[in-house]
C-alpha positions, 0 to 999 in steps of 0.5 A: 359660677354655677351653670344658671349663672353663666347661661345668664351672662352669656345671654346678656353679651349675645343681647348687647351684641346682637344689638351693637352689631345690628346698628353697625352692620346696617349703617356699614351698608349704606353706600350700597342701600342709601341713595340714588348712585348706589351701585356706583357707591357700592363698589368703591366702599366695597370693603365697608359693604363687606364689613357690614355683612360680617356684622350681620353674620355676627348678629345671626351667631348671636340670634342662635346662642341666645336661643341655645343658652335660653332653651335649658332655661325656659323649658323648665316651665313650658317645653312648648313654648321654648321650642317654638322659641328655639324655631323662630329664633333659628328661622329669625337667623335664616332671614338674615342670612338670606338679607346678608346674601342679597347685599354682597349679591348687590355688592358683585352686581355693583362691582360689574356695573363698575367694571363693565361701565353698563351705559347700554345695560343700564336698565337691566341692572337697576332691575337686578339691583332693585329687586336685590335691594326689596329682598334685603328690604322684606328680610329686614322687617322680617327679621329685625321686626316681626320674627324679633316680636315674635321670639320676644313676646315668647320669652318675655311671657315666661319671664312674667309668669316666673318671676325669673327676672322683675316683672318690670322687665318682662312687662316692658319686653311684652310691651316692645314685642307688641309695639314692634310686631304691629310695626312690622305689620304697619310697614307690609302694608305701607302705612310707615318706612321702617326707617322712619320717625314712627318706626324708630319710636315703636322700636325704642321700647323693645330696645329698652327692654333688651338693654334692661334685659341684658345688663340685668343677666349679666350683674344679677342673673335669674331668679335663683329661687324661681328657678329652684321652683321651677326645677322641683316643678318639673321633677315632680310632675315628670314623677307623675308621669312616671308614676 
């Protein structure tokens, strides 16, 4: 298998499981996020909060790897771009990680209110709780929304212009970035919930697109013969440079 090969399956898996783990880690979360007895019910399914964030820290490794196995390939065509893609795609982990720390944080804080009964600092800590449940909040939509656009629209671009897969596929992943990109904007401004019926259908097409995407990079792979072209494309204007 040559390296073009298997840059392609490993992103195809960290796609599939960058969603898999998305879905699961946020439903895994919901005795903590979900419902008005939430720091009570945080603390006695403990264990699934925390499994939860394992989740999540499995979709940080994954957001990283497809940047990394993605770079050596997008660079042949647009250094710039695929750098700007390596930055917000780390930046896009960072919001993440900055999500799994408000949850375990509201894990702990549950587990006092647990411990302690709090009937007389009941106040204080739903505002602490509150303001750990906004953080997870905005970095959800940071993430999963506006970043995701973003970084999809970036590659997506390059995939269109190479033809390194078929161009139905970048079509639809420029679409899902757009669809999803004025989600997130929709949501900053309180027009929808993220979760929500109409986030739900502005996120399916960028969804689709990933699946696609990924099912694709692992049976087929790239375009060998876009990426041959590519790589004498580079050879020769670095030639010129040098000339």
């Amino acid at each position: 298998m040559n390296a073009n090969k298997k840059a392609a399956k490993i992103v195809g898996v960290l796609f599939i499981v960058a969603a898999v783990t998305a879905v699961i880690g946020l439903k895994l979360y919901d005795p903590i996020l979900i419902g008005p007895d939430y720091l009570t019910k945080g603390s006695e399914q403990a264990n699934q909060v925390v499994l939860g964030a394992v989740m999540e820290l499995m979709l940080v490794v994954s957001v990283v790897g497809t940047a990394t196995a993605l770079f050596p390939i997008l660079r042949k065509y647009n250094e710039t771009i695929a750098l700007w893609h390596v930055c917000f795609r780390f930046l896009e982990a960072v919001v993440i990680t900055v999500g799994i720390i408000s949850v375990l944080s509201l894990l702990t804080l549950s587990q006092e209110f647990a411990a302690t009964g709090a009937s007389s600092n009941h106040a204080t800590f739903q505002a602490s709780a509150t303001v750990l449940k906004a953080i997870h909040d905005w970095t959800f939509m940071m993430g999963p929304l506006f970043m995701l656009g973003l970084n999809t629209i970036m590659y997506s671009y390059i995939f269109y212009k190479t033809r390194l897969v078929p161009r139905f596929i970048s079509t639809l992943g420029i679409i899902g970035a757009i669809s999803v990109f004025i989600c997130a904007l929709l949501v900053m401004f309180g027009v929808i919930e993220q979760i929500s019926v109409w986030g739900g259908i502005m996120a399916v097409p960028i969804a689709a697109n990933e699946m696609i995407l990924a099912v694709w990079l692992i049976a087929k792979g790239f375009n060998e013969t876009a990426l041959s072209s590519l790589s004498a494309l580079k050879q020769s204007s670095e030639n010129a440079a040098h000339a």
